[in-house]
Structure formats: structure tokens, C-alpha cells
C-alpha positions in Angstrom: 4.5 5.6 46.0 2.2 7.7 47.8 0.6 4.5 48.8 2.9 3.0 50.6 5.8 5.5 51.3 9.4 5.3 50.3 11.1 3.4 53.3 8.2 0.5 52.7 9.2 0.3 48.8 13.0 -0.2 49.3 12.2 -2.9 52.2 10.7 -4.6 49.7 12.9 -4.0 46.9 16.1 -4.6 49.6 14.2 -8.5 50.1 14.0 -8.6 46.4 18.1 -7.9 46.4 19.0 -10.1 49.6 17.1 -13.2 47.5 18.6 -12.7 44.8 22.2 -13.1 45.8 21.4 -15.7 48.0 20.8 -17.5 45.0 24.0 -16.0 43.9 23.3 -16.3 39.7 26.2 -15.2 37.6 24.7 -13.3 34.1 27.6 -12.1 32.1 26.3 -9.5 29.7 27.1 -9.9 26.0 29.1 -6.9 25.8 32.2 -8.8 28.5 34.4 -9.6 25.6 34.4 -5.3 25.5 37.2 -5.0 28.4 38.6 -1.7 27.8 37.3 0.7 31.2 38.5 4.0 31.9 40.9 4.0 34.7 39.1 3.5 38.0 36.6 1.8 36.8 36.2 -2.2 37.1 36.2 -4.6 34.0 33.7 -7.3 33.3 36.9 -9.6 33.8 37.6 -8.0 37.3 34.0 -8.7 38.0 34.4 -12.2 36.8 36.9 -12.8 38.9 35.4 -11.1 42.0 32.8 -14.2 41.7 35.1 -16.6 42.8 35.0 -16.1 46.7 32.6 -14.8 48.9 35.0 -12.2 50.0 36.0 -10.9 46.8 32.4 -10.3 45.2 32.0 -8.5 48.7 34.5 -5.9 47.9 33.6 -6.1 44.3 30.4 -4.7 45.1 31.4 -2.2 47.6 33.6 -0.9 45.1 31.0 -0.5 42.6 28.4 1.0 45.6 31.4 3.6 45.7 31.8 4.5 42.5 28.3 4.8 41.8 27.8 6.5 45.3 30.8 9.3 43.9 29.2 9.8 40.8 25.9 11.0 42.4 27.3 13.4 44.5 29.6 14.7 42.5 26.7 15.2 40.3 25.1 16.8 43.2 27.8 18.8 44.3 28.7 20.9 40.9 24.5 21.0 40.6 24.6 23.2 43.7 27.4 24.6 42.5 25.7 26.0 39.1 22.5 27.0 41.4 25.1 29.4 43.1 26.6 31.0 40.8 23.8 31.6 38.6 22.1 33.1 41.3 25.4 35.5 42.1 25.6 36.8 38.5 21.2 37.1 38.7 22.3 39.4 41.6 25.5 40.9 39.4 23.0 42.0 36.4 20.5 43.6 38.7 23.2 45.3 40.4 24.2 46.5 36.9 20.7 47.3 35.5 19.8 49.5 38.5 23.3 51.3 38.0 22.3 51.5 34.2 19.0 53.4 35.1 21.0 55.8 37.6 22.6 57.1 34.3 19.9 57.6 32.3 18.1 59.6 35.2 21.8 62.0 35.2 22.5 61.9 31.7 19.1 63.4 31.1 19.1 65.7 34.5 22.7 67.1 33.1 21.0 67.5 29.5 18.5 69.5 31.1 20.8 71.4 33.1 23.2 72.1 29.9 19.9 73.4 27.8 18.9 75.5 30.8 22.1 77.4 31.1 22.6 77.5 27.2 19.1 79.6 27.4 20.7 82.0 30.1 23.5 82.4 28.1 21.2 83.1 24.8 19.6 85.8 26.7 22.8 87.4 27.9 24.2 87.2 25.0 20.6 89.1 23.7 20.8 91.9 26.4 24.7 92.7 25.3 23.6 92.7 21.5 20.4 95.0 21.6 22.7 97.2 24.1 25.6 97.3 21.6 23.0 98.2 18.7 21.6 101.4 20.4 24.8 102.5 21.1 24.6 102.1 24.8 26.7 101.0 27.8 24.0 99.4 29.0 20.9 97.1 28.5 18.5 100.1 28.1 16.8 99.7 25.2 15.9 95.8 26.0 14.3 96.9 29.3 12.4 100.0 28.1 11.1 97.3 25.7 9.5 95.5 28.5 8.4 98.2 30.2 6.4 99.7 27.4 5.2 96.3 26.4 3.9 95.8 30.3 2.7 99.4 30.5 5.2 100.5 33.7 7.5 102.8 31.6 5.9 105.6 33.5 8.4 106.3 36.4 10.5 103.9 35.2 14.6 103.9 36.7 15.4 102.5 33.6 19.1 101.9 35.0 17.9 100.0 38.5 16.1 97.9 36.2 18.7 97.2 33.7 20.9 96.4 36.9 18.6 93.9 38.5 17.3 91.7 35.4 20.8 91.6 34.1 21.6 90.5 37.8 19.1 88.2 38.4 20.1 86.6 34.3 23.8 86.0 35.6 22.9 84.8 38.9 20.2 82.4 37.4 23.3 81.3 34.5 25.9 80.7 36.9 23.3 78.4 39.2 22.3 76.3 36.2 26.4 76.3 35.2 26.9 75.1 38.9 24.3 72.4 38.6 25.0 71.3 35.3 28.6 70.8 36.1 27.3 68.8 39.6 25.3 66.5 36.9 28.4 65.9 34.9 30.7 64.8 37.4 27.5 62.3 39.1 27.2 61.1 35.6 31.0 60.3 35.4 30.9 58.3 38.7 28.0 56.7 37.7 28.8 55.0 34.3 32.2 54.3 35.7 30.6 52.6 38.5 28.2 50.7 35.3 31.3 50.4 33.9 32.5 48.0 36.8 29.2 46.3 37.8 29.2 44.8 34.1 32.5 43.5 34.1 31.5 41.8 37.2 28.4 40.6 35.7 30.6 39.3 32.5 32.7 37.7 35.1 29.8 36.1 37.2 28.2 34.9 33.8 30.8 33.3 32.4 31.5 31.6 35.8 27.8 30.3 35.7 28.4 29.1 32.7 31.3 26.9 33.3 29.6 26.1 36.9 26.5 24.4 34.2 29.2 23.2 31.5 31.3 21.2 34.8 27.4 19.7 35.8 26.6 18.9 32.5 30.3 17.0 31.5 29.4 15.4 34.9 25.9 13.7 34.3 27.3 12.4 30.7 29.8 11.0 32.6 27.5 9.8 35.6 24.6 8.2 32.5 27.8 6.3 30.4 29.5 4.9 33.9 26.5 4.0 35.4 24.4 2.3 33.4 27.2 -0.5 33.1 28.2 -0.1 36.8 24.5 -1.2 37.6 24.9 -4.0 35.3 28.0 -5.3 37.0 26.6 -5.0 40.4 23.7 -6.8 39.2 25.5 -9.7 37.9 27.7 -9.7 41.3 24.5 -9.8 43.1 22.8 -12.4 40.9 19.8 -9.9 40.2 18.7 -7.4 37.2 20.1 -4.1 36.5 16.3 -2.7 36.6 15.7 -3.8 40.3 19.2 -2.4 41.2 18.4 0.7 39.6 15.2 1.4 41.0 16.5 0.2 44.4 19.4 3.0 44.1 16.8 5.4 43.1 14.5 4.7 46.2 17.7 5.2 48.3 18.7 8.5 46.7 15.3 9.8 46.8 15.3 9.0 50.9 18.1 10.5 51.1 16.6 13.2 49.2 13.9 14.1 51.7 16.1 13.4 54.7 18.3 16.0 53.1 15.9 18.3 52.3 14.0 18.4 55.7 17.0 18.8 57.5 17.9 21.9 55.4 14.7 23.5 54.8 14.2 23.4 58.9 17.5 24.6 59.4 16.7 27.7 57.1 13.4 28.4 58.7 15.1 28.7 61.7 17.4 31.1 60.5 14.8 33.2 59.3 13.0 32.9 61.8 16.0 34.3 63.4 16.7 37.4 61.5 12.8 38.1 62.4 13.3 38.0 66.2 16.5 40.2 65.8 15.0 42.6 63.9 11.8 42.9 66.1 13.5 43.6 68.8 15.9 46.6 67.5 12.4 47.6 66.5 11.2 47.3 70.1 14.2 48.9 71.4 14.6 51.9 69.2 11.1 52.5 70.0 11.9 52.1 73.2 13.8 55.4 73.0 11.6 57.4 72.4 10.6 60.2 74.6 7.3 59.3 76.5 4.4 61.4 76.1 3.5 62.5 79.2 -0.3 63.6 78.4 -2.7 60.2 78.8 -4.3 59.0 76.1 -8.2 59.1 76.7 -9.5 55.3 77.0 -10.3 54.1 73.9 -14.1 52.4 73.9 -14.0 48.8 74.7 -14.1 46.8 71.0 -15.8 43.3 71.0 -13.2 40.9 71.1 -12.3 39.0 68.0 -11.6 35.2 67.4 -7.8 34.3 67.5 -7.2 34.2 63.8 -5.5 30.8 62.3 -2.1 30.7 60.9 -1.1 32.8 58.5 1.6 32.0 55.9 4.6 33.9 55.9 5.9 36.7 53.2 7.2 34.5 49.8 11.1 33.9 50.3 13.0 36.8 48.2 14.2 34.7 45.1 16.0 35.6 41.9 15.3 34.3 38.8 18.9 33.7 37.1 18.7 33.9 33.2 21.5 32.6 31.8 21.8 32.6 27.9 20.8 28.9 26.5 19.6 27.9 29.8 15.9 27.6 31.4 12.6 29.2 29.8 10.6 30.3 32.7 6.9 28.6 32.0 4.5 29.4 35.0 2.0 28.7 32.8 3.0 25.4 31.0 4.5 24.4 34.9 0.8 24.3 36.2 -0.4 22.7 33.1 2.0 20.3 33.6 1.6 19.8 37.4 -2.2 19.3 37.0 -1.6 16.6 34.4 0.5 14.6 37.1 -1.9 14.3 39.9 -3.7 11.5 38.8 -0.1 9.3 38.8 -0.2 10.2 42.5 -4.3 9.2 43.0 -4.7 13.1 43.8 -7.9 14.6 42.4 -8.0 17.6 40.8 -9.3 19.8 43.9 -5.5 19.1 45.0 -4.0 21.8 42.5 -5.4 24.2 44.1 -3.6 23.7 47.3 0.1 23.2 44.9 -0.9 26.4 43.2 -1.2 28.0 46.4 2.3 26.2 47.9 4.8 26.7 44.8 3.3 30.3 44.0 4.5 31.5 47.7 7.9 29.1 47.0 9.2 30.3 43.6 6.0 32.0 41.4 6.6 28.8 39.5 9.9 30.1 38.3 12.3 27.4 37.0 15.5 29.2 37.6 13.4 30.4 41.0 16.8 30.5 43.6 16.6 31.8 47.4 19.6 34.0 47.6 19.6 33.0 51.3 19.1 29.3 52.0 20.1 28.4 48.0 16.5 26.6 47.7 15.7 26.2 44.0 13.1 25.9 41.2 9.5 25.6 41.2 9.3 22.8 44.4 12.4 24.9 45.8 14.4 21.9 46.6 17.0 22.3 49.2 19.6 21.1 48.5 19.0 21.8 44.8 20.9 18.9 43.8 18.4 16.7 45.4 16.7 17.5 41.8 19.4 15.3 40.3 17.3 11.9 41.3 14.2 12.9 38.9 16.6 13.5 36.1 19.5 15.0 34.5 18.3 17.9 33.5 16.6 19.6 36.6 18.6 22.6 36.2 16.5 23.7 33.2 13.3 21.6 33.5 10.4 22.2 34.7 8.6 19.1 34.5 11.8 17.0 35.8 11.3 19.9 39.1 7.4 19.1 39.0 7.5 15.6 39.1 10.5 15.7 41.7 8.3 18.4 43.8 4.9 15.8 43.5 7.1 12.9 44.6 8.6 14.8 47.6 5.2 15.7 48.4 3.9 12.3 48.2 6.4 10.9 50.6 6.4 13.6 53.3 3.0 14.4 53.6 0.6 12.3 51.6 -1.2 15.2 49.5 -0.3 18.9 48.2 -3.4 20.2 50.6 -1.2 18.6 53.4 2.1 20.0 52.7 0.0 23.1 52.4 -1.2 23.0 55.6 2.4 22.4 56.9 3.6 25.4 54.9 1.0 27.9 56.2 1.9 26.6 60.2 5.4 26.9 59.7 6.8 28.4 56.5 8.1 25.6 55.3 7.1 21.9 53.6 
């Protein structure tokens, strides 16, 4: 494919369609005497009949174009869906573990605070015990202890001194009360706060995981209609089912990249964007400032240094969404993977390092990789993410379905991973 681009291949598989019908061969598959389809769907008898004028195998096989067309993007539409909410409830049970640590850090501050005044109260509760025992009114005995023990008895006012350390006790006890009672009530707020973030997380998971049940109930239904929908357009047409299949393929991948370009220029732009906006509030605010009204001395002139070459932007913030029974995030097996595939594309092996350097600034090689922003997704970061859909069913959890759609895409657009590279680090995109 890399050879001779997409749009060349389905010119040549469209010729291989338009000479087939012209010779307009009828091939009934064995399995016509099976006539029971699900409403909606056409029979081998309707197809049959549809052969009988020119005009009826016409709308025969725009109706089965149709069908097949809604089937696809339905597939591609609850795909993007799934993406979505998985990413929300990635965001949910972050949201949650960050409010989780904010307990831990008061639970154990209002521990602290609890043992602190329990101590205060321990020596209070000393000072009024020793004072009781020698038969005093006050703490005397306790703080000619000290004294003696720090050798300032002599010229002691035993009675200022009881005064001030009992003072000083109190004041300390009621601080630590104060704080520990602060702590307590941050500590409430906080794990009810936890308490809401993870019902909001149970709710967002258990919408991702309808959002992937939907997709999945979808693409059964998309492989058991299609297959024999492909065969009846085949037969209408006089071809095979193969060459209509890979000739629906070539158009869905087309439309892929079309697709994809369109939205992955469109999201550039908007980050490029929020960049420009938040430059200048950066210019402005410092704008504000008061001016300094001693000059600088003149810095020594500095040899001028060569324009530097375009830099790649910062990685796009992703999350990585981990929903139970889904995805295993693989960098490792990913690359493997990827490296094996080059050859199919007549790329050497000094082109990985140049798709190392591309999908580790897109997604870390994350399968579940998803821009929060521009809803890119997976390892190539496909945008739409249902575009995955045309290397396989399962692109959702797959990395090797997203590799070999990401080499493809490549291949198409810009010949070589070095190239898309190249792109990338000129405009942060590919």
C-alpha cells in the first residue's frame, strides 16, 4: 500500500467492480434456500428478484451500500462513544484518588493533633496530682522538682513559676484542642467529599461499561450482517465478495485519513489557540507591572547563535482509562510488535526509531492513551478514534489492531514513520 497509495488501489479495485457488472454474472450462494433475514435486511429472494431489471439491481445495491454504510458508523459512533466515557470516569477516579490522599494526610494530621493534646492533658492532669499529694493548693512541689533538678532553686518565686508553666501547659492544651478539632471537621468534609467523588466514579464506570457492552453488541452485529450483505452485493454486481470487501475497506480507510486530518488540524489549531491566549494574559499581566525606573547596565554583546530548527511541542495531556476486563497497557510488547510490522510496509529497521520517537510524544504507547481535549486515542492516537474500527473489531483494547492501523495511516499520508516524524516536530501533529 505504501507503494502505491490508497486512492491508486481503489481506482483499480473500482475498474475491477465496474467490469465485473458489466458482465453482470448472477452467483446465487448455496445458503439462498436460508430466507429468513432480520427485519430490514434484504433476502437472497429480494436479491433475486432485484436481478430482473436494470433499475431494480440499482436500488438493490444502494440499499445494501446503505445498510452496510449504517452499520460502520454506527460502529463508529458508539466506538467514540466508549472512548468518552472511559476517559470521563479515567478523570472521575483520579478525582477520587487525589480526594482519597487528602484524607489520609488529615486523618493522620488530626491523629497527631489528638496525641498532642492527650499529652497536655497527661501533664495537667500530673501537676494537679503531685499538687494534691503534698497537700498543696498549688503545683509546688512539681516545680521545686525542676528547679532542684536544673540547679535554679536558689531565689526561686516558686509561686510565679508555678503560675507560668501551668499557664503556658493550658495555653499549649487548648491550641492543640483548637487544632485538633480544625483537623476533625477538614477530615469530615473531606471523606464526605471522597464519599461523592466515588459514587461518581461508580456512576462514570458503569457508564463506560455499557458505552463498551453497546460497541461490542454492535460489531457482532456489524460481522453477522455484513459478511452476507457483501455477498449479496457481490452477486448483484456480478463480482466476488473478497474484491467487494477489500474495495469497502480501501474506501473506509480514505475516509479514515480524510477524517482524521481534518480533525487532528482542527485540534492543533485549537491548541494552538489556548497557547496564544494564554501568552498574551502572560504579556499583559506583565505588562502591569511597575517599571523599574533604574537602567539596567548593557549587558556584553553575546555571539549570535544559529536559529534553532523546530522543536516538537509538550506531549498532549492524556489519560489512561482502566476499566476492569478491558485493555492491558503493553508499551513494551507495542514496540515489539510495531518493529515486527515494518518490513510489510518495505520500512527498514532504522524507521522505528523515528515511530518510537512519534507515538511516545502521542500516547507513551498507551492502549487506552485518550486526549481529554480533542478525544484522540490509543497508541497512533487516532482521531476520530472510531477510525480504528477499519483495522479491526477490537481496537478498543488492542494494541496490535492500533499498531497496524497507525503503520497503515502512516503509509498513506506520508510514505515513512521518519516522515510523519518530521511533520510532527514542524507542526505538532501527523
Amino acid at each position: 500500500m505504501s507503494r502505491f497509495g490508497l486512492k491508486a488501489k481503489l481506482r483499480a479495485i473500482a475498474g475491477v467492480l465496474a467490469i465485473a457488472l458489466a458482465s453482470s454474472v448472477s452467483v446465487l450462494p448455496a445458503t439462498a434456500d436460508d430466507d429468513a433475514p432480520p427485519g430490514g435486511y434484504p433476502s437472497w429472494q429480494d436479491v433475486q428478484n432485484a436481478k430482473q431489471s436494470e433499475a431494480g439491481k440499482a436500488a438493490e445495491i444502494a440499499k445494501i451500500d446503505d445498510l452496510l454504510g449504517g452499520l460502520q458508523s454506527q460502529a463508529e459512533v458508539l466506538g467514540n462513544a466508549a472512548v468518552k466515557s472511559a476517559a470521563e470516569y479515567a478523570v472521575a477516579e483520579s478525582a477520587l484518588q487525589v480526594a482519597s490522599s487528602k484524607v489520609d494526610v488529615l486523618t493522620a494530621q488530626t491523629a497527631r493533633a489528638n496525641a498532642e493534646l492527650g499529652q497536655y492533658r497527661r501533664e495537667i492532669g500530673a501537676l494537679a496530682a503531685q499538687s494534691y499529694k503534698t497537700g498543696g493548693t498549688n503545683m509546688g512541689f512539681f516545680v521545686a522538682l525542676d528547679a532542684v533538678q536544673t540547679n535554679s532553686i536558689q531565689g526561686l518565686n516558686i509561686v510565679q513559676i508555678v503560675s507560668d508553666k501551668t499557664a503556658a501547659l493550658v495555653n499549649k492544651s487548648a491550641a492543640a484542642e483548637k487544632a485538633s478539632r480544625a483537623f476533625a471537621e477538614q477530615e469530615q468534609a473531606a471523606k464526605a467529599e471522597r464519599e461523592r467523588l466515588s459514587g461518581e466514579a461508580k456512576a462514570k464506570l458503569e457508564a463506560a461499561q455499557s458505552a463498551q457492552q453497546a460497541m461490542a453488541r454492535q460489531i457482532a452485529a456489524q460481522q453477522q450482517h455484513s459478511q452476507e450483505l457483501t455477498a449479496q452485493l457481490a452477486s448483484l454486481k456480478g463480482t466476488t465478495a473478497a474484491v467487494e470487501d477489500e474495495y469497502r475497506q480501501g474506501q473506509a480507510a480514505l475516509a479514515a485519513y480524510e477524517a482524521a486530518q481534518a480533525a487532528k488540524r482542527a485540534a492543533a489549531e485549537e491548541q494552538a489557540r489556548r497557547q496564544a491566549e494564554a501568552a498574551k494574559a502572560a504579556a499583559l499581566a506583565a505588562a502591569q507591572l511597575p517599571a523599574n525606573p533604574a537602567p539596567a547596565a548593557p549587558a556584553p554583546a553575546a555571539p549570535v547563535a544559529p536559529a534553532p530548527g523546530p522543536t516538537p511541542g509538550p506531549p498532549p495531556v492524556v489519560v489512561a482509562p482502566s476499566i476492569p476486563g478491558g485493555a492491558v497497557n503493553d508499551p513494551a510488547g507495542a514496540k515489539s510488535y510495531a518493529a515486527g510490522r515494518l518490513s510489510a510496509f518495505d520500512w527498514g529497521q532504522d524507521q522505528f526509531q523515528c515511530l518510537a520517537q512519534l507515538w511516545t510524544k502521542e500516547s507513551n504507547w498507551l492502549t487506552t492513551a485518550t486526549n481529554p481535549y480533542s478525544g484522540a486515542y490509543g497508541i497512533a492516537q487516532a482521531l476520530p478514534p472510531g477510525k480504528y474500527a477499519t483495522a479491526g473489531s477490537d481496537w478498543l483494547t488492542s494494541y496490535r489492531t492500533q499498531v497496524n492501523w497507525g503503520l497503515s495511516y502512516i503509509a498513506d499520508r506520508y510514505g515513512s514513520p521518519c516522515a510523519a516524524w518530521s511533520h510532527s516536530v514542524a507542526t505538532n501533529w501527523y
